[in-house]
N, C-alpha and C positions, 0 to 999 in steps of 0.2 A: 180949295187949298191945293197946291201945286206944289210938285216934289222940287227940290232944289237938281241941276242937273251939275253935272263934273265932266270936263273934257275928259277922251280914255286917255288910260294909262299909255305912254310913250315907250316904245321900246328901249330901253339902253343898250348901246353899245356894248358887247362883249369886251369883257376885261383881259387887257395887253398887259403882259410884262416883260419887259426890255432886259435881257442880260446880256444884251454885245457887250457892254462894257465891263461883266464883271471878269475878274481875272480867272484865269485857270490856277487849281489847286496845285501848288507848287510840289516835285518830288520828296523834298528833304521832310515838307511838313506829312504828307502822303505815308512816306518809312516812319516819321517818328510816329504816327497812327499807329501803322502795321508791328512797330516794336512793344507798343502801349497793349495791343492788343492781345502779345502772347504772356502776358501776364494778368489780364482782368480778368480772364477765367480762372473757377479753382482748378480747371482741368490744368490749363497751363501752367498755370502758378505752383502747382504740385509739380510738375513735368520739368521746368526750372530747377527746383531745389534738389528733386532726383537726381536730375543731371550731376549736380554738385555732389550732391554728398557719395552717391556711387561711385563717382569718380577718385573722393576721398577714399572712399574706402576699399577700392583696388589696389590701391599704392599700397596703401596701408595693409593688407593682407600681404601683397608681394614683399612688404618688409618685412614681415613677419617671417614670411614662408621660403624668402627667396633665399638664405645660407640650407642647401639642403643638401645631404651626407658631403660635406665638407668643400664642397664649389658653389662658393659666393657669385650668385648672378645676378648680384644686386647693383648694374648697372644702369646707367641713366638712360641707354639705350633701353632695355627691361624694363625698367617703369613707367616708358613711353607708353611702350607697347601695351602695359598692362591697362592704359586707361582707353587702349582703341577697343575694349570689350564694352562696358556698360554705352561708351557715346556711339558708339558704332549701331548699337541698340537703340538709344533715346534719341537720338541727335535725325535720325529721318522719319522716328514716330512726330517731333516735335514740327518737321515739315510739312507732314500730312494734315496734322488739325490746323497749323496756319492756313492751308488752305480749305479743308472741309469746314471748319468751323464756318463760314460764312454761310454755307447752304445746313448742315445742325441746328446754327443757331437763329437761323432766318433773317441773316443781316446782309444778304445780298443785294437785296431791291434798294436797302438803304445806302449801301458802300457808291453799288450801281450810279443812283440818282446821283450822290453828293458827287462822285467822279464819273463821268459817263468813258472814260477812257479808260476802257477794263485792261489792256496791254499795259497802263500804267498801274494800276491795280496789282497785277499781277507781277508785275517788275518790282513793287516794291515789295512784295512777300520775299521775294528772291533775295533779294538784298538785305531784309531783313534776317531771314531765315542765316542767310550765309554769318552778316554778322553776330549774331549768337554763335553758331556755329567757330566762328574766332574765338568770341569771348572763353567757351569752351578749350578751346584748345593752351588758350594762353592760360586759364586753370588748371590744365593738364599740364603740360611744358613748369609751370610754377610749384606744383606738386612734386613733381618728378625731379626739380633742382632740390628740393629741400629735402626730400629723402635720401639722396643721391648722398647729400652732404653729412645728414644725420647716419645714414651707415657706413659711411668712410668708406666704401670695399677696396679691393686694389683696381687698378685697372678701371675705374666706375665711368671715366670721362671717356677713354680711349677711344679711337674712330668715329666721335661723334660730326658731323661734316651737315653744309648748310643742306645739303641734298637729301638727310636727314627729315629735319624741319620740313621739307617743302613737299616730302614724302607724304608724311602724316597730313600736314596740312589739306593735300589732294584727296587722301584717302579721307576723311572728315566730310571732307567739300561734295565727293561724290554721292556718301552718302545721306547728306538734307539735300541734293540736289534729285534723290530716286524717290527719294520718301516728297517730296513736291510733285513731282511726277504723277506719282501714284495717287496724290491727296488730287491733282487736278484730273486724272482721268475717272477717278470712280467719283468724285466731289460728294464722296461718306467715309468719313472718320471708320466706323465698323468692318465697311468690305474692305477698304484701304488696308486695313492693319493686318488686318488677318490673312488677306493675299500676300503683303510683303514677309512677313513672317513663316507663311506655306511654301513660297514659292522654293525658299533652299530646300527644303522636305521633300518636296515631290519632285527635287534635280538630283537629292542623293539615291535616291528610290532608285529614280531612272538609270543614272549613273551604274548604280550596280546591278540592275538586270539590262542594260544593251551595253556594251564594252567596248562600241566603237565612241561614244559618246564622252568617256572617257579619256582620247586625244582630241579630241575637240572643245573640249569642257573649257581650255582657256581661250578659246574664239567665241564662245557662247555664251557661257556662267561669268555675271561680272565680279563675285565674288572669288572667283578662282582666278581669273587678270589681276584681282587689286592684291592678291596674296604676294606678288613681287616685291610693291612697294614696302611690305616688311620685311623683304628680303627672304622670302621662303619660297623654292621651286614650284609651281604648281601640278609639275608630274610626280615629282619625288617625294614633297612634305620638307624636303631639309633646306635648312640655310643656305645661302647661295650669298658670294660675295659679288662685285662688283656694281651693286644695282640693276637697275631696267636699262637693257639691251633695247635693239629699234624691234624684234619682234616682239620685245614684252611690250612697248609703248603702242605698238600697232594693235596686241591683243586687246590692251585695257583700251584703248580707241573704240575698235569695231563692241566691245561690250557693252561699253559706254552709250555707244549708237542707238544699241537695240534696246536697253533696262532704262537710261537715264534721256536722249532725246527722242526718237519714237513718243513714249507716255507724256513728255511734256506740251510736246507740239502738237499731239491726237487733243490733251486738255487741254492749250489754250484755244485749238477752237471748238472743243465743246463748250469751253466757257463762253468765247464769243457770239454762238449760236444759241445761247441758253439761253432762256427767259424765267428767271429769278423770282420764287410766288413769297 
């Protein structure tokens, strides 16, 4: 009886797959991703509604609180101002997890593949980021008309001027643009927050035990540059008329330098060097 015999198995060719022709992921749809994603988290999606309602309830308190011992400062300029505390807060916490959240939540390898152009990547967080960050502000500015109106004060409108607007708007701006910063240099949600939070701490500390640091503090502390844009001196503490002068625009520059690009350009290329597990 004789075995049956079977030619051997033939190698196959390794399997090819052709994607010259497929298209690159377009920017627009890239942002509306990166916009999708600061709210599919509960982390974000909590960090959103914060935003709001804090912001609410600034205004809200400054109406309250604003006629006090008989000098109404319940002007619209005031109510601005009152909502640059909570976003001033949330608004570059909300930039950090835009960027940490992909190495948290381990969705980098994924973001990586689907767009291998992490400059683009990154670019759209930015832009993301920023727009919220408007969305923001035109909550603020909307608030602040409608109390403005609901307290009548005298004087409520007086000196409001577009340089105004474009004030806050910067100051807003700078801040998701440190808190990105910081989310791409330490790319952890935890250190991230907790260094941008220390770091005014351990500059007032300083400030008051070395006292040359103290005329320096607006070349250095970007917190202490961006105090112009509200119109408050940063030697003095007191209001100051005219706006930013060219050395306030020079100081909030060289700040900007060192807090806001330094951290961002060290992160995009630890980003670009990173190998995403």
């Amino acid at each position: 009886m004789s075995s049956a015999t079977f030619p051997p198995p033939q190698a196959s060719a390794p399997a090819h797959l052709d994607v010259s022709g497929t298209k690159p992921v377009p920017f627009g749809r890239q942002l509306s991703v990166e916009l999708r994603k600061m709210v599919d988290t509960r982390a974000g999606m909590w960090l959103m509604i914060t935003i709001g309602v804090m912001t609410a309830l600034f205004v809200g308190l400054f109406f309250i609180f604003g006629d006090n011992g008989g000098s109404d400062q319940r002007t619209f300029f005031n109510y601005l101002g009152a909502t640059t505390t909570p976003q001033g807060f949330l608004l570059p916490v909300m930039g950090i997890l835009l960027i940490t959240s992909e190495w948290n939540q381990r969705t980098a390898l994924v973001t990586f593949t689907l767009t291998p152009k992490r400059l683009k990547v990154i670019g759209a967080k930015v832009v993301a980021a920023l727009v919220i960050g408007l969305v923001a502000m035109a909550l603020a500015v909307a608030l602040a008309a409608i109390a403005t109106v609901v307290s009548d004060a005298p004087g409520a409108w007086d000196g409001i001027t577009a340089s105004d607007f474009f004030n806050f708007g910067l100051l807003q701006g700078l801040g998701i643009l440190q808190g990105l910063g910081f989310g791409l240099l330490f790319l952890n949600s935890a250190v991230a927050i907790v260094v941008f939070f220390v770091i005014p701490i351990v500059w007032n500390v300083l400030v008051t035990l070395i006292s040359w640091l103290r005329d320096a503090a607006p070349w250095i502390d970007l917190a202490t540059a961006q105090s112009r844009l509200l119109g408050i001196d940063p030697n003095t503490g007191m209001e100051v008329e005219g706006g930013m002068d060219a050395e306030a625009w020079a100081q909030l520059a060289t700040t900007s330098l060192i807090w806001i690009v330094v951290p961002i350009a060290v992160g995009i290329w630890r980003v670009l060097k990173s190998d995403p597990k």
